[in-house]
C-alpha positions in Angstrom: 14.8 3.0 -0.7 16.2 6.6 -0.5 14.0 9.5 -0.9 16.7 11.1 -3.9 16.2 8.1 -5.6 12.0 8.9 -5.6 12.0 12.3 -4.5 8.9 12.3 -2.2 7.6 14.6 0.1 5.0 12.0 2.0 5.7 8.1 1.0 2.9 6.0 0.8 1.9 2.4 -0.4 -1.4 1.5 -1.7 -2.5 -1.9 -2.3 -5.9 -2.8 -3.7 -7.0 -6.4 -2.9 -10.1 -8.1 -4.6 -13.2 -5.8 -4.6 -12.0 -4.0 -1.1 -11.4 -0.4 -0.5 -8.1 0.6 -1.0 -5.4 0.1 1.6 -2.9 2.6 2.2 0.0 2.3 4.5 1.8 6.1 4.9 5.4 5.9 5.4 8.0 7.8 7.1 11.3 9.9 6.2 14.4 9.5 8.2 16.3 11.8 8.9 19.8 10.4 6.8 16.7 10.3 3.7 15.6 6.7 4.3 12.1 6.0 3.6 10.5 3.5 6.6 7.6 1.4 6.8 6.9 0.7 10.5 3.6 0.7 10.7 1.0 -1.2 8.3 -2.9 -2.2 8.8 -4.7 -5.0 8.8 -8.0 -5.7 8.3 -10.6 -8.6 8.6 -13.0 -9.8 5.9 -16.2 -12.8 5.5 -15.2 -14.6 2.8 -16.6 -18.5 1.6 -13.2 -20.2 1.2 -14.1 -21.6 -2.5 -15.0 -17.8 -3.8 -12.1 -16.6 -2.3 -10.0 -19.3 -4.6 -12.1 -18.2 -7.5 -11.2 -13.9 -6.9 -7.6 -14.5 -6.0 -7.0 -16.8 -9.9 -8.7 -14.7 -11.5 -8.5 -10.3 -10.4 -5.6 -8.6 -10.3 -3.4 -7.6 -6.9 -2.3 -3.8 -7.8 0.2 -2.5 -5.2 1.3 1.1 -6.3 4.5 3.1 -4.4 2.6 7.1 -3.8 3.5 10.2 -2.8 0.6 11.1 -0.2 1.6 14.7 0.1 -1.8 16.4 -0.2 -0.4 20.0 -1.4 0.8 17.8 -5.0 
């Protein structure tokens, strides 16, 4: 990924698992233009295994490429 090709200021990836918050990972410019992805989260959740089945057949995984630059 190239920032000419998406022409961002501040990359970003958001994901939104299940019924949990959004998750967003910022990302970094290079300085040839490259976008980078070092760092990411994790996170820790209390789910019965058999529910967890059940949410993951049956809501949708949305993962959505941002621009986090908050003067947009």
């Amino acid at each position: 990924m190239t920032k000419d090709f998406y022409n961002v200021i501040k990359p970003a990836v958001a994901v939104r698992f299940l019924d949990f918050p959004t998750l967003v990972v910022q990302g970094d410019l290079s300085p040839d233009g490259l976008l980078m992805f070092n760092r990411g989260k994790s996170t820790s959740f209390k789910m019965d295994s058999n529910e967890l089945k059940r949410a993951l057949e049956t809501k949708p995984f949305y993962v959505m490429f941002i621009d986090s630059n908050p003067d947009k």
